[in-house]
N, C-alpha and C positions, 0 to 999 in steps of 0.2 A: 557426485550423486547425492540425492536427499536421504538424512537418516532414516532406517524402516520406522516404519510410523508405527507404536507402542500396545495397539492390541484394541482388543475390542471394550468399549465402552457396558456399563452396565444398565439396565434401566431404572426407573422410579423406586425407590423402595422408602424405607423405614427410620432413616437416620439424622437427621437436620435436627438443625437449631430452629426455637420457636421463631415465626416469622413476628414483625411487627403489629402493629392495629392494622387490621383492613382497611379501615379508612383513612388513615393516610397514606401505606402503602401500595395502594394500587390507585386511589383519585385522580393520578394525571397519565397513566401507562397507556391507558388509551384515547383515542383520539374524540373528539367531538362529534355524537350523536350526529347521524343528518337526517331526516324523511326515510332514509331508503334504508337506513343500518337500525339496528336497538335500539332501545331507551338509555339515557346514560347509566341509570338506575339500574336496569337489568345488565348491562355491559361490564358497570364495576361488580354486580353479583359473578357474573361469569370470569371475571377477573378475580376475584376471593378465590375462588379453588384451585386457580391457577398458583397463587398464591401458600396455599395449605402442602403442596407438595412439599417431599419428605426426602430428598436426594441418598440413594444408598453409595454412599462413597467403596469404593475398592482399589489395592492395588492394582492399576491399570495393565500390568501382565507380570507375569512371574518373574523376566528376566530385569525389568528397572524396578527402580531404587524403590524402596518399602514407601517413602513420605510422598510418593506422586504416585493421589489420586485418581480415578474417573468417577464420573456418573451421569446419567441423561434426565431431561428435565423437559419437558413438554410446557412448549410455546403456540399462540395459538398464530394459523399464518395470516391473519387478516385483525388487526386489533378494532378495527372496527366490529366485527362480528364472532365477538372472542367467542359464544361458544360453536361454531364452525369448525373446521379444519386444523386438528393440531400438528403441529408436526417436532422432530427431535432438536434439542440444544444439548451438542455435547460438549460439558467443562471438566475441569482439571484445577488440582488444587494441591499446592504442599505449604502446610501451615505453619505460622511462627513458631523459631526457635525459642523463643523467652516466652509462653503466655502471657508472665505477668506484665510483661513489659509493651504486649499486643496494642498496637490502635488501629486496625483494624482492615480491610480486606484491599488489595494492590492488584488491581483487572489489567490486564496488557493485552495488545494487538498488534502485529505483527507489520499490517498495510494488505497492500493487495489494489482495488477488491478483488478479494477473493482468496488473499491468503490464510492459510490454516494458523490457527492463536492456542491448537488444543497443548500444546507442548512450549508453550513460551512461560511457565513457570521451573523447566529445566534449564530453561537459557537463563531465565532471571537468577535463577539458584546460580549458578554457575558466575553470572559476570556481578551483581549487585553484591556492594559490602555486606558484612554480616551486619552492622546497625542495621541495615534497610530490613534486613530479612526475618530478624528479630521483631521488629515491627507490622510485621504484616505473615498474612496468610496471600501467598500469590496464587493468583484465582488466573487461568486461561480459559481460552472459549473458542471453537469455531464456529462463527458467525454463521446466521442461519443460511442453508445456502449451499456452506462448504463444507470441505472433506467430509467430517463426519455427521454432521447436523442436518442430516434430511437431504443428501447432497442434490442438486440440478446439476442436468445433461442437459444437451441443447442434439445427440446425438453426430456431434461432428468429428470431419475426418480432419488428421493432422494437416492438414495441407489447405483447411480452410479455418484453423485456430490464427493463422498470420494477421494482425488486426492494422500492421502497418504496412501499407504498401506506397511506393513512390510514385507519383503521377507521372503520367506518360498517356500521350491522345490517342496510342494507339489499342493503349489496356484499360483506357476508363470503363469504354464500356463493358469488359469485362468484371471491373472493380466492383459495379453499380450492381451487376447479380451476384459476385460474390456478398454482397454486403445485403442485399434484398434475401438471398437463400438460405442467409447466416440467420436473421430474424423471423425468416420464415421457419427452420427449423426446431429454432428455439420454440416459436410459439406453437408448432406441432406438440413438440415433445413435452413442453414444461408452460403453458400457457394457463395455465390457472393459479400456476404454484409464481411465475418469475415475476408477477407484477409487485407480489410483497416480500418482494426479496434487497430490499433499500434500507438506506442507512436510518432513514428513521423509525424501523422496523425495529433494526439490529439495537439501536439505542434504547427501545423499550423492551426489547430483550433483557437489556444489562439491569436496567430497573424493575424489571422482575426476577430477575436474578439475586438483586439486593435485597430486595424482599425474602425471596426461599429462603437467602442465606441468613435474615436476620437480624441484618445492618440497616441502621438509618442512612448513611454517606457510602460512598463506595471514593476509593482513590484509585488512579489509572496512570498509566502509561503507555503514549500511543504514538508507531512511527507513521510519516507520510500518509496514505488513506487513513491511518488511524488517528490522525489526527484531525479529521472530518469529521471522523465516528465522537472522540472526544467533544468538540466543540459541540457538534448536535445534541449530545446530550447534557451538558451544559443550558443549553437551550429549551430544551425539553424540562430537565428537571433541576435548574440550578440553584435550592436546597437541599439538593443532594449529590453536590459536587463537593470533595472534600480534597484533594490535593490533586490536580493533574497538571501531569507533564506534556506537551504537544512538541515531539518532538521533528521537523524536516518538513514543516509545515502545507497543506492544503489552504490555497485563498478559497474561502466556501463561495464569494462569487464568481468564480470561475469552475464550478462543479459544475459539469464535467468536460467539454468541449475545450473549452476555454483554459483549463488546468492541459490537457493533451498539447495545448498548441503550446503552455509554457516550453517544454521538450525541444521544440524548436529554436523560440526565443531565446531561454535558457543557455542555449547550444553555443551562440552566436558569443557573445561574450567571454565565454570560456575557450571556442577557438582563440582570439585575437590573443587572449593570455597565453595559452600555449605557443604562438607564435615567436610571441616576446620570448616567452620562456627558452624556446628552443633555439633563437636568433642569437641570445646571450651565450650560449653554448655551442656555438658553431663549430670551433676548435674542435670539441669531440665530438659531435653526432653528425656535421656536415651538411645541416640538412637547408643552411643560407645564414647569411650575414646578417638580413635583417629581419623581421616581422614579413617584410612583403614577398621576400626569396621563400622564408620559409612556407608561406601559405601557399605561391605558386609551385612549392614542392610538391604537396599535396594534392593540388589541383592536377598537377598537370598527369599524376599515378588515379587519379579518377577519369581522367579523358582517354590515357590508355586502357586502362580497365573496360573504359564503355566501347572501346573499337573490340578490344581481346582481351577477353577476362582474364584476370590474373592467377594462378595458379596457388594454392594455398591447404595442403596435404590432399592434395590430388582435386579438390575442389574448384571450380572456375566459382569466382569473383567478380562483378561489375562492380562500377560507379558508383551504382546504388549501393551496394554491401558496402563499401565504402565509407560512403557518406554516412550508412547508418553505422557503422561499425564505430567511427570516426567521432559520433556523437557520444558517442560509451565512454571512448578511449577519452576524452578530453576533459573528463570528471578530476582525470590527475597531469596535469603537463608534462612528467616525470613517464610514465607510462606512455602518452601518444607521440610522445618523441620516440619512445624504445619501436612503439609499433610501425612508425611511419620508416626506421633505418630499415626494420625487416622487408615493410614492403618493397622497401628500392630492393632489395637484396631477390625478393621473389619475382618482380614485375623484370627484373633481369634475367630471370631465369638460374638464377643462384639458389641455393641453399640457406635456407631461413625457418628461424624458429619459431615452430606453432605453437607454442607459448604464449609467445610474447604476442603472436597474431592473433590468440583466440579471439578477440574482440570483435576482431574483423571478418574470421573465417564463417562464413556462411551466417552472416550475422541478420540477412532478412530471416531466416531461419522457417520453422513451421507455428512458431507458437505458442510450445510447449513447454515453457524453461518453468511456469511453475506447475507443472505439473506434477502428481502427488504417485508414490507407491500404493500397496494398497489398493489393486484396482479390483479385487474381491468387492469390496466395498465403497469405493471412489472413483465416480464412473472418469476416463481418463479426460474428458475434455472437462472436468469440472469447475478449476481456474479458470477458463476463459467462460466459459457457461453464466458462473456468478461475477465475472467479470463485467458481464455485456449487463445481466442484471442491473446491477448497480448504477455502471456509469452511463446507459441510458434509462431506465426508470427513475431514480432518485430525480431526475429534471428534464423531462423530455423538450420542454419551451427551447432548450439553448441548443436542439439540434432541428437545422432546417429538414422539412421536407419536400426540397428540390435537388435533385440531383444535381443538376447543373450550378447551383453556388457553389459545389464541395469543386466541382471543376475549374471555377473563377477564382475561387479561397486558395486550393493548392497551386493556381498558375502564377498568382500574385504574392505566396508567400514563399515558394520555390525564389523568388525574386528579390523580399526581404529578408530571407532567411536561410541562404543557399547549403546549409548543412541538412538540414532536417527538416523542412517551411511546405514541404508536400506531402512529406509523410505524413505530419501531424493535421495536417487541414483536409486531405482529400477524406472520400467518403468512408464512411463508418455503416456498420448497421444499425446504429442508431437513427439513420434516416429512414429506417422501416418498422421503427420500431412502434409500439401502440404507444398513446398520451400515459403519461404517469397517472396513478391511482391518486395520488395529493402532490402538489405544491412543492415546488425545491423550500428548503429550511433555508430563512430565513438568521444568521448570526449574527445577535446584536445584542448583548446580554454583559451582565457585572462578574457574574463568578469569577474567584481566583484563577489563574491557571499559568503554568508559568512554557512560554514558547521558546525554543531551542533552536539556533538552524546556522548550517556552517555558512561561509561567504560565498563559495564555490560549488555549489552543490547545484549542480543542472536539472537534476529530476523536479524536486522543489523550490524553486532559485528563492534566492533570498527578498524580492520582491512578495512572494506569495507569504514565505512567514510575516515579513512587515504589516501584511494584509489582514491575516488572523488578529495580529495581535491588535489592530488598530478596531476590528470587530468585537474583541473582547475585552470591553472595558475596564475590567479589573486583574489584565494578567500584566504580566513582566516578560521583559524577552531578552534573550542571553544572546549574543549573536556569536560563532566565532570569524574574525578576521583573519582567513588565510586559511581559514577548513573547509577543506577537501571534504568530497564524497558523500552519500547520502546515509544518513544518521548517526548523531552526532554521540547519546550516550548508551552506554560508558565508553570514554574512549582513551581513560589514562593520562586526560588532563588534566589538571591539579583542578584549574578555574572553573572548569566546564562542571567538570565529576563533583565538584565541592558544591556550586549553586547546586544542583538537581539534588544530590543527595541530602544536601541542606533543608531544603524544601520538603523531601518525603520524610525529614527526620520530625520537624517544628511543623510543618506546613505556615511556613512563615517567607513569605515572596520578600525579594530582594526592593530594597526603599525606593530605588530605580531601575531602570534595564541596564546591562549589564554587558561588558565587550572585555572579551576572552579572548585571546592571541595564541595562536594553532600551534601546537610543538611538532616535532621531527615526527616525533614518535605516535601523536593522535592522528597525523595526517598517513603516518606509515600504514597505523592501524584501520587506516580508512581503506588503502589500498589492497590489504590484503582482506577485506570483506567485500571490494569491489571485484576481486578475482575469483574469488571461491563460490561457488552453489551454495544459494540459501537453504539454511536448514529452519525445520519445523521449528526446531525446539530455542531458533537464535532471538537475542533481545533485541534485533537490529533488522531492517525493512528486507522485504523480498530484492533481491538483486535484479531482477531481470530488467533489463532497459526499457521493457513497456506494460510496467505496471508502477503505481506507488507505493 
């Protein structure tokens, strides 16, 4: 279960630090004048006041810890026509230990889209050394959008949050209105508000943010989606990039279509490992001798499954759970070996442990895995809400609107890609969704920044970190060789934990890129945050299999 989420936010009051000059502080927040929007002139006036805001920080509730902050801060939702429609950013802040030793404010992001950032300065407190903590004021945020910050509903029921579904000709057309009523309700519900609900929205968020607060630079640290959000703003304002970490990395060319189908790709290669893995291991897990027994093991409990579902704490099971399930488990070889003995054990009709199957047990599920407490105020589909947000507005270009290629995409990649190649290709409601408001971002830019990303990690494979960093001229990149699992710091390795930290200490990048070799214990560490429910407050990426 998610921690209860820490109480209600405050509004605007009386307390901040003087903001910078208006004119350099807000000159690039918004976007360029066109015919149809303001003057640039009158845009950065209406950007000034936005600007002047005075954050009344409070303990965020009675029962957490006295140094973690709230306070809300009014963003406007269209930067193009700042003075329009404002709506809430709610941040969160607990500030250096050492003042004098301060340089200055550490923003983190959790991934998602869609995931809540308001409580990822208790995760930071909690896993970063005290040098780090000494150094910075950790600053969190929920991106506009989420949990607290003005949240989007799309008004839907559990049962049509499920955004991955596996192809099959006889549920396409099914699929095609799910994915048309998904976009249609969104844009009932939330159509004025979800088109500027995108990451380069969020990005000018944070630079108004750094502004109220005072700072010329802001430093960050960001997992998986957050590390889109990083690189954009990089992009956006890279004078006022001052140490970022990007850690489990997004390729910004493949936002967003193209990043989903990694899932699949990704998938493929970390089977055949786990093969070997398990094949070496015959002796105790039984599961074949070689790489090709063991895969036919698996295969052949998905073609059972698809005749007579598999039984799994009273739950039937197909092929499909399966396969999706299969693509989770296979993050660690260690783990989908444990899962694939249980399956024999279940598809026998034996006794077997839901433990060790959760991965597998109803692993098409409803949708909902980040969903938030809090539903007082969080309307419950809000995750997939600002989900859809995102990963179709930010770039509407890279999703067709034909239904029928999502039908060719998933028949031919079901083909290349036989764990996961239909899930990730078939249709989205991104196919109905309206044109984005601007242009996907563009990432091609000099800022420092330094890229993190284990070997093995399927959500972000390490193709897409390569990709960032090959965009980001001026970063370094750590890779680890033999690391497991999605998100790499902190994770208690000497090499990993020492570059990253290194960097938020000096802001001083390593001379080259940098290969780090995976311990027992990072990769142990990997496993038991791939097991557990993400929490609000964790320094390490949302778990759920179909989000970043």
């Amino acid at each position: 279960m998610r921690r209860r989420c820490l109480g209600p936010l405050l509004a605007v009051g009386v307390t901040a630090m003087l903001a910078p000059a208006l004119a350099t502080s807000t000159a690039i927040a918004a976007p360029a004048a066109t015919p149809s929007t303001a003057s640039s002139s009158a845009a950065k006036g209406a950007l000034d006041r936005y600007v002047k805001q005075k954050p009344k920080w409070q303990r965020c509730e009675a029962d957490s810890p006295a140094e973690f902050e709230c306070a809300r801060i009014k963003v406007p939702l269209d930067y193009r026509v700042p003075e329009g429609k404002r709506i809430d950013l709610a941040i969160s802040r607990i500030k250096s230990t050492a003042p004098d030793e301060r340089h200055g404010v550490l923003f983190s992001n959790p991934g998602g889209p869609g995931g809540q950032g308001l409580y990822m300065p208790m995760g930071m407190q909690e896993r970063l050394p005290e040098s780090a903590q000494r150094k910075y004021d950790l600053i969190g945020f929920d991106p506009r959008g989420v949990g607290k910050s003005s949240p989007v509903s799309c008004d839907l029921e559990p049962e049509e949050e499920n955004p991955l579904r596996p192809y099959k000709e006889e549920t396409f057309g099914k699929d095609v209105a799910w994915a048309r009523d998904v976009a249609n309700k969104c844009k009932a519900k939330a159509g004025d508000t979800l088109p500027h609900i995108t990451t380069l929205n969020t990005a000018r968020d944070l630079d108004l943010l750094r502004a109220i607060l005072g700072e010329k630079k802001i430093s960050y640290v960001g997992y998986s989606y957050g590390t889109y959000l990083g690189a954009v703003y990089t992009q956006l304002f890279p004078g006022r990039a001052d140490r970022f970490v990007l850690d489990s990395a997004v390729d910004p060319a493949r936002a967003w279509r193209g990043m989903i189908q990694w899932w699949a790709e990704g998938a493929e290669p970390a089977f055949d490992r786990w093969t070997e893995w398990a094949a070496a291991r015959s002796e105790k897990y039984g599961l074949g001798d070689t790489p090709k027994e063991v895969a036919r093991t698996f295969w052949d409990l998905v073609a059972q499954a698809d005749e007579r579902p598999i039984e799994i704490e009273g739950q039937p099971n197909t092929g499909d759970d399966l396969r999706s399930g299969m693509r989770e488990a296979v993050f660690t070889p260690e783990y989908a070996t444990e899962g694939v003995v249980e399956l024999k054990k279940a598809a026998a009709g034996e006794p077997a442990s839901a433990r060790v199957l959760a991965a597998f047990a109803g692993s098409e599920g409803d949708g909902t895995a980040g969903a938030v407490a809090d539903a007082a105020e969080v309307p419950s589909d809000n995750m997939t809400a600002s989900f859809w947000a995102v990963v179709c507005g930010d770039n509407s270009a890279a999703w067709s609107r034909d239904p029928e290629s999502y039908r060719r995409d998933a028949i031919e990649d079901k083909g290349r890609y036989p764990l996961y190649g239909d899930f990730a290709s078939s249709i989205k409601p991104c196919a109905f969704w309206d044109e984005s408001v601007e242009p996907a971002t563009v990432v091609n830019n000099k800022a420092g920044s330094l890229v993190v990303q284990n070997e093995w990690d399927s959500q972000t494979p390490l193709p897409s970190g390569q990709a960032l960093h090959a965009d980001l001229k001026g970063s370094r990149m750590v890779t680890v060789l033999g690391g497991e699992g999605h998100g790499v710091y902190p994770s208690g390795n000497a090499c990993t934990d020492g570059e990253v930290t290194g960097y938020l200490l000096t802001g001083k990048l390593p001379a080259r890129d940098v290969t780090c070799e995976a311990t027992a214990d990072s990769n142990a560490e990997a496993r038991k945050n791939q097991k557990r429910d993400a929490l609000p407050g964790s320094p390490l990426p949302e778990r759920a299999p179909d989000r970043f």
